[in-house]
N, C-alpha and C positions, 0 to 999 in steps of 0.2 A: 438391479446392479449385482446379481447372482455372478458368481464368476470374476468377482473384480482382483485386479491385476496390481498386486503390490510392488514396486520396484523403488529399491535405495539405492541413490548416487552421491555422488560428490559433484556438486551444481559450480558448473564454469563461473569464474567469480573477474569482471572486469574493475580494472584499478587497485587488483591486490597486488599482495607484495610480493607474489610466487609460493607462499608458504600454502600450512595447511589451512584450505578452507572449511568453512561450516560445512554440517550434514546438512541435508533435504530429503525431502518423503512426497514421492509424488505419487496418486493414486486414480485409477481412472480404467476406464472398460469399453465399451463402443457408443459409448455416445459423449456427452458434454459433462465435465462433471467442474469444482470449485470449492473452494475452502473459504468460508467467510469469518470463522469463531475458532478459537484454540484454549483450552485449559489444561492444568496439569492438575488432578486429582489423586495426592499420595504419587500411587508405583503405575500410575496411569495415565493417558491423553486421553481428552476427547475434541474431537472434531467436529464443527458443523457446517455439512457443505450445499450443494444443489447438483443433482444429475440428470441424466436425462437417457440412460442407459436401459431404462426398464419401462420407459412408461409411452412407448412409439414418441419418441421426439419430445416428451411433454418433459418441464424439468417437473423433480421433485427434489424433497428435502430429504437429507440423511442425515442422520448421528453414527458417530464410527469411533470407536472405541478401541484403543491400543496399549500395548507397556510401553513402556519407558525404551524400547529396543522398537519398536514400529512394529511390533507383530499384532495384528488383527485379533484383537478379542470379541467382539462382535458389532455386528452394523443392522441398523434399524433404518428405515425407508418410510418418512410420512406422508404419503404418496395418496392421491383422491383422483379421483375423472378430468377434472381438471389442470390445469400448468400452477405449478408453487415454485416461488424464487424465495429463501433466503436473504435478508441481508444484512443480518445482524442479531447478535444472543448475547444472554449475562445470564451467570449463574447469581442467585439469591438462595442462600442457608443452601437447601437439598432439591431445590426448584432449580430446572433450566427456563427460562422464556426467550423464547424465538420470535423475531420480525420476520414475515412472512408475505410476498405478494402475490393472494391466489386470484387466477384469472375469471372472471365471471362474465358468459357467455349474453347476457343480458347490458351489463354496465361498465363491463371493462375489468380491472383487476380492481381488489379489495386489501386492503391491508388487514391481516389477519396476525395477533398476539397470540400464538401457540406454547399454552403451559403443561411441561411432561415431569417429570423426575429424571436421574440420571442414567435410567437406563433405558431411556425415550419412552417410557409409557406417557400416553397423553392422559393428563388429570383436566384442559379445559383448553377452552377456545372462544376469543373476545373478537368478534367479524366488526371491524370499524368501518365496512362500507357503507355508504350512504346513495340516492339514487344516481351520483355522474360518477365518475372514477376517481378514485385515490388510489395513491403510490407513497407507499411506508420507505422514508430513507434512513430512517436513525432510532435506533434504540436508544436509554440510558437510565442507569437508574440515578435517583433523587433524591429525597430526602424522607427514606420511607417511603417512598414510592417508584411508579416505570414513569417516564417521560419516552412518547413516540413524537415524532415531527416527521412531515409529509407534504407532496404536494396532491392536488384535488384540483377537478374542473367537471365540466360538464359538454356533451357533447357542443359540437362548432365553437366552442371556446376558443380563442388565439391567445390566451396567456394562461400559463396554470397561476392558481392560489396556491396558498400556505394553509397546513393545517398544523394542530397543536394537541393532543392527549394526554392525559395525566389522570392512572390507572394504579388503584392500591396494589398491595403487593400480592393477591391474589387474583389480579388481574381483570378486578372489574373496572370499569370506568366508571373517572368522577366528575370530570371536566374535558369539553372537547368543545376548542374553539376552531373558527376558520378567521382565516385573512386575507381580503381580496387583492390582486397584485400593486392597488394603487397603495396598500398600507407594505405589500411585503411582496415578492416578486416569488423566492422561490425558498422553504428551509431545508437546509442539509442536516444540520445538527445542534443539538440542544444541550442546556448546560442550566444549574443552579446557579444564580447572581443575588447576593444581595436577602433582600424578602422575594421574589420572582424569579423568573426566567430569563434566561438568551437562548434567542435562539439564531443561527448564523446559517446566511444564505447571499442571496442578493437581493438588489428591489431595483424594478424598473424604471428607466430613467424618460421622464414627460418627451413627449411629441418624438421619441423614438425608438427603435429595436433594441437597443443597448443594457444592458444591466451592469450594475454597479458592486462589491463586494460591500456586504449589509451586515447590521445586525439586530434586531427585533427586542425592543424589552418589553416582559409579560410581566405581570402581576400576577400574583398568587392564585389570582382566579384566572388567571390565563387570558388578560383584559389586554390590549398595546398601552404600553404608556409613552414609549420615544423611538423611533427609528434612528438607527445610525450608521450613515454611508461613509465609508472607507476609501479612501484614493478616488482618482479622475479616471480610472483606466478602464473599459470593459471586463468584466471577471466574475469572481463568485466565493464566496468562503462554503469550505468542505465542512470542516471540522474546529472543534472550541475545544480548549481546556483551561479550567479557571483553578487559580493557589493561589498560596502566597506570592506568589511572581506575578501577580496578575490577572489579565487576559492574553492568552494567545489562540493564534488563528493562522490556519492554512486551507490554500487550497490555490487559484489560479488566478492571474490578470495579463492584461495586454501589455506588451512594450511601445509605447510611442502608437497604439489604436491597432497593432499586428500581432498576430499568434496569442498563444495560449502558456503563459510561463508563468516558473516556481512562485507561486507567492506566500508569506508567511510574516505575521508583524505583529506586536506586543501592543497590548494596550493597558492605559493603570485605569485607577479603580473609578475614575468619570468615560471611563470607554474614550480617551483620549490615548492618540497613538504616541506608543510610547518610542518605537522603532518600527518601519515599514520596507522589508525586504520582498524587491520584485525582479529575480535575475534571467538571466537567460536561456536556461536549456526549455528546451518548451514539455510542458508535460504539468500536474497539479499535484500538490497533494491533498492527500485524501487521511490520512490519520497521524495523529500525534501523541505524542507522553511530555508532560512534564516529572521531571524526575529532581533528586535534590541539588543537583548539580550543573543540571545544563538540560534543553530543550532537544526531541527526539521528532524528526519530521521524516516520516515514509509518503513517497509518494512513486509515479510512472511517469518515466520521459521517453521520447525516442532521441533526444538528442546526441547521445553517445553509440548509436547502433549504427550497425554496417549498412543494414538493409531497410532501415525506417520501421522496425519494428518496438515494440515495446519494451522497456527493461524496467526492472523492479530500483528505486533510488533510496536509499537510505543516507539518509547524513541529520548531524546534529549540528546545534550553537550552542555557544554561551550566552548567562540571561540577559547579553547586550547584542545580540544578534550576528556575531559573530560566525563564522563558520568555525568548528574545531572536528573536524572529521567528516568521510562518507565513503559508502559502499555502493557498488552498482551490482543487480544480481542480476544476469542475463543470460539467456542460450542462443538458438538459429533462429529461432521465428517469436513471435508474442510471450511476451511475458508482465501481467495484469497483476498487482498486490490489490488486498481487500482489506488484510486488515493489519496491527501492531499489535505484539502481545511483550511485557518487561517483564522480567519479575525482580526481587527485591536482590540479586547479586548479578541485576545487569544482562543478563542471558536474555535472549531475546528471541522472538519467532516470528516470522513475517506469513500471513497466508493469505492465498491469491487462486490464480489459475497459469498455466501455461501451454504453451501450442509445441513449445520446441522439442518436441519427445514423441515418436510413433503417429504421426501422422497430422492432417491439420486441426483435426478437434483439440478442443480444448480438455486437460486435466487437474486434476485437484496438487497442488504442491503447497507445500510450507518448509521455509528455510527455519534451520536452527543454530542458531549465533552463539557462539556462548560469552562474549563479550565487546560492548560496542563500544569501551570507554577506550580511546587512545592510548597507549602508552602499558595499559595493565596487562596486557597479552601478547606479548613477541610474536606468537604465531598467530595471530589474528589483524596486525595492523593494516589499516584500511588508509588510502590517501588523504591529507588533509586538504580541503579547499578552501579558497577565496573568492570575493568578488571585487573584481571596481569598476566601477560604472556598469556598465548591462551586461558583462563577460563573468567568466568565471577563468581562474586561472591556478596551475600548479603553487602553493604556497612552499619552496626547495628547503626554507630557514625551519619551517616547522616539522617536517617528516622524515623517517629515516630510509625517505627514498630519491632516487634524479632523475630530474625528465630532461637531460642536453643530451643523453646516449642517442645517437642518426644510427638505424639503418638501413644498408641499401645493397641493392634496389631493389625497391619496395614497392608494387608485388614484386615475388621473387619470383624468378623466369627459366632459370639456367639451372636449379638446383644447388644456389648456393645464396649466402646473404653476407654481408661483411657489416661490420659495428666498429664506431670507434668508442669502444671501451675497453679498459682494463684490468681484462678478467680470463679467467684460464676456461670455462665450461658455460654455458648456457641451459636452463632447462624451459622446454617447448610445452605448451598445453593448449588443447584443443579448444576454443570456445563454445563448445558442444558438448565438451566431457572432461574426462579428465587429461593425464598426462598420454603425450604418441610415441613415444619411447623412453630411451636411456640418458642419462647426461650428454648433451653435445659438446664437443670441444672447440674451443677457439685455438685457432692457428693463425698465426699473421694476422690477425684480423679478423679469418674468416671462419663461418661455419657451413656445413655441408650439411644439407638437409634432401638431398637426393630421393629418398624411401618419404618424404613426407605425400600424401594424397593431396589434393588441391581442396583450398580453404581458406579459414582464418583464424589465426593462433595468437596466441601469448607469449614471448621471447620475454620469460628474466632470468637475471643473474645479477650477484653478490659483487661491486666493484673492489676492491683493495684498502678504498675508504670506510669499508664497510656499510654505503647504504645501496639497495638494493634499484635494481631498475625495470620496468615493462612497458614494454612496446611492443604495438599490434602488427602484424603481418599476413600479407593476402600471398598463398602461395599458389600458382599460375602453371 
């Protein structure tokens, strides 16, 4: 990755209010690169991504080191003969350890626990392959110790297993169970419960293709003691976080046995559902925060996209499942989240990869929030949403924005567009970038957008009543 290409934007933000959005850092060179991990270290970032810029097509793993301003302090490359994917890291005291899936020419990929320090010196390396293949999905630490979960098989397999790790904190292994798909289908992610484990995935359902959103309890020695299936619907859980609020869980399920949509649902402390939200934009999530005040779900949908591409989703609830806010971060083509980073006044970082920027490979990006909570940021407010029944809809009494502004016509054709709203100026932004000019003015009605290039934009403006409004436009 010699020669890598730092560039800071202001990242096209769909469902805002017009105002100022978050910063983003996207970074990337001629091949594939990714962000899977982010900390802030004092007067410093570090980053942990996957590239594919250096090694003829093969990914590898990088650590990349930045201030507080995104300037490059250095980048280290754990890079072997091999293809290494990232997909997940936690800093412990002055240790980084890194989930890793290196590919192995003999047996497939190995899930490999990579322990360095913070300036990516490698101190060791824990190879949990075994002779079929394993695929490392989840890092986390425990209770004094790493917890990995994985799936595993062997070759002509038709269902993968479940595996299970539980590795002191200097990364040796102490306990490594497996689960054949009839005890457990598939785990994404693991958690402390209790005296044991959860671990959350799905399990396949008798005499068909189907899998079910699951979740696995382990004993301290990492033995099954109960499965527990979740809803009727085809699907899968991503991700767990256990508190004082519970269990919660995200990740995907079917509406009525069709598509792949939001799912996320509370359980108490007998893994009984406490609330079960399955709505409609179709897309999963894949990470979550419990924070002290409300429930933080990131996940990817294309629902909201021009072109069926990917967008980054963020929105929260309250701890009744409630919707109380969401963000949509998107540009022209793919945009893939990896991970959730809070910190303790709510600031936030989302990191992923994206396609929308320089061509169709993929780059490394991470959005920077600096607050998701509703109401505490004027220049941060994000739509709030609702659901009833399988939809999702504008909620007008909770936000201080309208969605009845029409306008037309839309695409716009003629060089011009009319609104029936009442307001003196409009401002235009690219959904690719930022602002395409100067304030427009409303006239009778209408605005003149002549000099605009052909695309699709963001039209808001501030009504009289003082809430704001945005609506999308294709200009032709």
């Amino acid at each position: 990755m010699k020669g890598c290409i730092l560039v800071l934007f202001l990242f096209s933000l769909l469902g805002l209010t017009g105002q100022v959005p978050p910063m983003s850092f996207v970074y990337g060179y001629t091949g594939e690169e990714s962000f899977v991990f982010f900390e802030q270290l004092g007067d410093e970032f570090l980053f942990v991504g996957n590239s594919s810029s250096s090694s003829e097509g093969l990914s590898d793993v990088f650590l990349l080191r930045t201030t507080t301003a995104l300037e490059v302090i250095n980048l280290t490359v754990l890079g072997y003969f091999n293809a290494e994917e990232a997909v997940g890291a936690l800093i412990y005291g002055s240790d980084l350890f890194i989930l890793v899936n290196r590919l192995s020419f003999e047996t497939g990929y190995d899930p490999v626990l990579i322990r360095t320090d913070l300036d990516g010196n490698v101190i060791s390396e824990t190879n949990l392959g075994g002779p079929g293949w394993e695929f490392g999905n989840r890092l986390r630490l425990g209770n004094d110790e790493l917890l990995i979960v994985g799936s595993w098989g062997v070759e002509g397999d038709s269902e993968a297993s479940t595996f299970c790790a539980k590795l002191d904190l200097e990364a040796t292994v102490q306990l490594f169970s497996t689960f054949p798909p009839t005890d457990f289908g598939k785990g994404n992610d693991v958690a402390t419960w209790q005296d044991g484990y959860l671990v959350a995935g799905s399990i396949s359902v008798e005499d068909t293709f189907d899998y079910r959103p699951a979740l696995l309890h382990l004993n301290s020695n990492l033995a099954p003691v109960e499965t527990f299936s979740v809803g009727d619907e085809p699907g899968e859980f991503k991700c767990i976080k256990i508190g004082n609020q519970g269990v919660v869980l995200g990740g995907w399920s079917s509406i009525d046995g069709t598509g792949e949509h939001l799912l996320f649902c509370k359980l108490d402390d007998v893994l009984s559902p406490v609330w079960i939200e399955n709505v409609a934009p179709e897309g999963a999530v894949v990470d979550l925060r419990m924070e002290d005040d409300r429930f933080v779900f990131l996940g990817n949908t294309a629902f909201f996209s021009f072109n069926g591409n990917n967008d980054t989703y963020l929105f929260q609830t309250n701890f009744d499942g409630v919707f109380a806010g969401s963000r949509l971060y998107g540009g022209a083509a793919s945009d893939q989240c990896q991970g959730l980073f809070i910190d303790s006044e709510a600031n936030s970082v989302i990191c992923g990869e994206t396609s929308s920027f320089d061509g169709p490979d993929h780059q490394a990006y991470a959005v920077f929030i600096p607050s998701i909570v509703p109401g505490t940021n004027e220049n941060n407010e994000g739509q709030i949403i609702t659901h009833s029944d399988e939809t999702l809809d504008l909620e007008e009494s909770e936000l201080n924005t309208e969605s009845s502004v029409v306008i037309f016509p839309n695409p716009v054709v003629n060089g011009s567009f009319y609104l029936n709203a009442d307001c003196y100026e409009v401002h235009i932004r690219s959904i690719v970038g930022g602002p395409v000019g100067n304030r427009f003015r409303v006239i009778g009605g209408q605005v003149e957008v002549l000099d605009l290039p052909k695309g699709c934009y963001i039209v808001s403006g501030k009504l009289s009543s003082g809430k704001w409004f945005n609506e999308k436009i294709v200009v032709f």
